[in-house]
C-alpha positions as CSV (number, residue, x, y, z in Angstrom):
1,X,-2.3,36.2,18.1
2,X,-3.2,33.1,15.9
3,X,-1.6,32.0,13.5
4,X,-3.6,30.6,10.3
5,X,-3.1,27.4,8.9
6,X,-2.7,26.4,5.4
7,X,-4.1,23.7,3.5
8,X,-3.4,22.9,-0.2
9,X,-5.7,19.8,-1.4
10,X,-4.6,18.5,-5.3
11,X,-6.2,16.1,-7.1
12,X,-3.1,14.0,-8.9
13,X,-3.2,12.5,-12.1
14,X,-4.7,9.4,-12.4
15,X,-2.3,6.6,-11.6
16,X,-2.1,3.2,-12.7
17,X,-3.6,1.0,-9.9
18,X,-4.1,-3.2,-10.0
19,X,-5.2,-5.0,-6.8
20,X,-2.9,-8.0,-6.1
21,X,-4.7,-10.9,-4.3
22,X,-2.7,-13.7,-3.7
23,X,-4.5,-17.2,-2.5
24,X,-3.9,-18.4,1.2
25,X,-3.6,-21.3,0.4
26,X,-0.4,-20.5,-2.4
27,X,1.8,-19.8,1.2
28,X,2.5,-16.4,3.2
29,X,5.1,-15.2,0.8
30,X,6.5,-11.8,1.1
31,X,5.2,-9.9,-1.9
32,X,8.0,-7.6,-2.2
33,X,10.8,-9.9,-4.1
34,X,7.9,-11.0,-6.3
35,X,7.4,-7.8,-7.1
36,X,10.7,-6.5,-7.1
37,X,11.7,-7.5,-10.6
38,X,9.3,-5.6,-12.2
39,X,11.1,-2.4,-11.2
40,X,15.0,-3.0,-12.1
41,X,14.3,-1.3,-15.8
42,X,13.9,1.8,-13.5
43,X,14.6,3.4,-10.5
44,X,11.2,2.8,-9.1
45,X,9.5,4.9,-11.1
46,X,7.3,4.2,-14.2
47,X,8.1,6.4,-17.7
48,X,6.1,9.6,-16.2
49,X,8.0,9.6,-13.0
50,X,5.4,8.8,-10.7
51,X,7.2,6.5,-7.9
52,X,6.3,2.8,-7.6
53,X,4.1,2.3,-4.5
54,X,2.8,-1.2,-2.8
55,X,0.0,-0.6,-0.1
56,X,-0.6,-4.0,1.9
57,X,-4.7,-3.6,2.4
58,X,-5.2,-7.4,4.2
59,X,-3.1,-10.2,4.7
60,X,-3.4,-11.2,1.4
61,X,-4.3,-8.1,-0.7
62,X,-2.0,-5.5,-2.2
63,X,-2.6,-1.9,-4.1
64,X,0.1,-1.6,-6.6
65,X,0.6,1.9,-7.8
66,X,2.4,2.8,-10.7
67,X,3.7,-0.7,-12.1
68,X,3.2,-1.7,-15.5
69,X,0.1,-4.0,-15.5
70,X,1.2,-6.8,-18.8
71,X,4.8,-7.0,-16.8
72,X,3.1,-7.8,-13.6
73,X,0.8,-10.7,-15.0
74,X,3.8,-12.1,-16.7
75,X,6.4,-12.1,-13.7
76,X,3.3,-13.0,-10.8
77,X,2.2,-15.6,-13.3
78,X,5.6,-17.1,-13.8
79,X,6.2,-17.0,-9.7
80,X,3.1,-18.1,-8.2
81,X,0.7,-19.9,-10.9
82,X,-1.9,-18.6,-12.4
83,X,-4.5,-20.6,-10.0
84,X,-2.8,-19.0,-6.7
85,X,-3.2,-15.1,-8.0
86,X,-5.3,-12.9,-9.1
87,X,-4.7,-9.3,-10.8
88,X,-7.6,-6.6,-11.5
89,X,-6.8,-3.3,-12.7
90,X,-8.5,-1.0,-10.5
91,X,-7.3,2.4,-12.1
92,X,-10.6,3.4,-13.0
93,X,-11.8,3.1,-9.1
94,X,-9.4,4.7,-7.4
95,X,-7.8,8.6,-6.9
96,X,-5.1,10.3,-5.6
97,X,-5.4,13.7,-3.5
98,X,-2.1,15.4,-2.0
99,X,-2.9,17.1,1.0
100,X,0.0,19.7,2.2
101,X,0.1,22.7,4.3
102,X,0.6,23.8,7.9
103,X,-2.7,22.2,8.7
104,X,-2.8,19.1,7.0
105,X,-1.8,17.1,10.2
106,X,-4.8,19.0,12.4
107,X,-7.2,18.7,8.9
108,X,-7.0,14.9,8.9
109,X,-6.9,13.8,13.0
110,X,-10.6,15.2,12.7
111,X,-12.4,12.4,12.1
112,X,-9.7,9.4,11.4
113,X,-10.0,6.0,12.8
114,X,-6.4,5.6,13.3
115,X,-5.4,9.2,14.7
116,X,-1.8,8.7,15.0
117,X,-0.7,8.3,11.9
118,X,-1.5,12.0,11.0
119,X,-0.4,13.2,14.3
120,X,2.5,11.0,14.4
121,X,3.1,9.2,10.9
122,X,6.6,9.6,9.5
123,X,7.2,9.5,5.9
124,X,6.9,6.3,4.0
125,X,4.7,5.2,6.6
126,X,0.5,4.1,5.4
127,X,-2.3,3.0,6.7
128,X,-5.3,1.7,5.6
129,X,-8.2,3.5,7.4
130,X,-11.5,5.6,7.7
131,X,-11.8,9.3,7.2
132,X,-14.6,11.8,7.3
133,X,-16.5,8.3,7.0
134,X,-14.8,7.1,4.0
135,X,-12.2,4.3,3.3
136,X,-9.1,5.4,2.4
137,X,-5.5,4.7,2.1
138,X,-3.5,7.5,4.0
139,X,0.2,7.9,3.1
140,X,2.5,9.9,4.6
141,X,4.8,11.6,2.2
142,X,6.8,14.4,4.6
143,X,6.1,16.3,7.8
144,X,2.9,18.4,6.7
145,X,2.9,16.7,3.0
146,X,0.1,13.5,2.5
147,X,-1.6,11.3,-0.1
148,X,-4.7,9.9,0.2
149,X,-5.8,6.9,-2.2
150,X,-9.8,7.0,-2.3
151,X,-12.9,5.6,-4.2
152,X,-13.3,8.0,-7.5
153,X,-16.9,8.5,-6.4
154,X,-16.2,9.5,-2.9
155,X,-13.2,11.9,-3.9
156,X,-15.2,15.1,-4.5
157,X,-17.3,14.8,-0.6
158,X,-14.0,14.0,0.9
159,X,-12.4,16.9,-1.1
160,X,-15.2,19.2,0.1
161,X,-14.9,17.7,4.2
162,X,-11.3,18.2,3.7
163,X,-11.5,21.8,3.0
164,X,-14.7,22.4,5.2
165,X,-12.5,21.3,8.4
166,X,-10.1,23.6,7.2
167,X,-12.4,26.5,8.0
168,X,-14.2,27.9,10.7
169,X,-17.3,26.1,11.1
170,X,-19.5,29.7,11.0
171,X,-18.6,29.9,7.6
172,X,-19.5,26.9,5.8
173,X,-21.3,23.8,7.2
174,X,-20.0,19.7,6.5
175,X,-20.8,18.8,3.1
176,X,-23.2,15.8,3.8
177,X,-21.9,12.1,2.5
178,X,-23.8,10.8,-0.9
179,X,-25.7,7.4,-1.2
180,X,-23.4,5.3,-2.8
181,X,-25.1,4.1,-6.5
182,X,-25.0,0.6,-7.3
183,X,-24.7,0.0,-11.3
């Protein structure tokens, strides 16, 4: 007896994303209080309820999701001088895919380069990682519930690998990975 696993893969509405890079040489500071105020009109969520989200993607780089851009340049501006920061909205790069279902754990520790997160990740945790050869951010949102942050371009292959490692190899082979265009 086997029992079949589910996977639901949706595509989120587009978010808005700025990378926050702050210079080494302005200190190690913790980005969260500089951040922080930006959030106390609401509950941590922006007017269309999406949740505020910070994603730490190198020592000195952040993905801030859902914050409003103008208040961000203000309040970073004001804290740690123009010359030591540097803020690029980066909505138009990135998407969101939720990835839910009874096989969404088995789905993405196919081909991950950091396999315990989705055999062992517990929500709130992230990590910043490769899968089905593409860079992605991988969020854990609850026990079979996940979001992935990706490239725009790369989001329908990694839809398509997603839902190809889903089912049975016989019945439809690995869509193959497109050449990345440079404008």
């Amino acid at each position: 007896m086997s029992i079949e696993s589910t996977l639901v893969i949706t595509r989120l509405t587009p978010r808005s994303v700025a990378l926050l890079q702050l210079h080494p040489a302005g200190g190690r500071e913790d980005i969260v209080p500089l951040v922080a105020g930006v959030a106390t009109d609401t509950d941590a969520s922006n007017e269309s309820g999406q949740a505020r989200q910070m994603f730490s993607v190198s020592p000195s780089e952040w993905l801030l999701m859902n914050y409003p851009l103008h208040e961000l340049r203000r309040r970073l501006g004001e804290r740690t001088g123009r010359g030591l920061m540097r803020l690029t909205d980066v909505s138009a790069a990135f998407i969101s895919l939720r990835v839910e279902g009874t096989g969404a754990r088995e789905v993405l520790a196919a081909d991950i380069g950091a396999p315990w997160m989705p055999q062992r990740g517990k929500p709130g945790q992230y990590v910043r990682t490769r899968l089905g050869q593409v860079e992605v951010v991988l969020h854990c949102l609850g026990e079979e519930i996940f979001e992935l942050h990706v490239d725009r371009s790369l989001a329908d292959y990694l839809e398509g690998w997603l839902a190809a490692r889903n089912e049975s190899p016989a019945k439809r082979p690995m869509p193959t990975r497109p050449v990345p265009t440079r404008h």
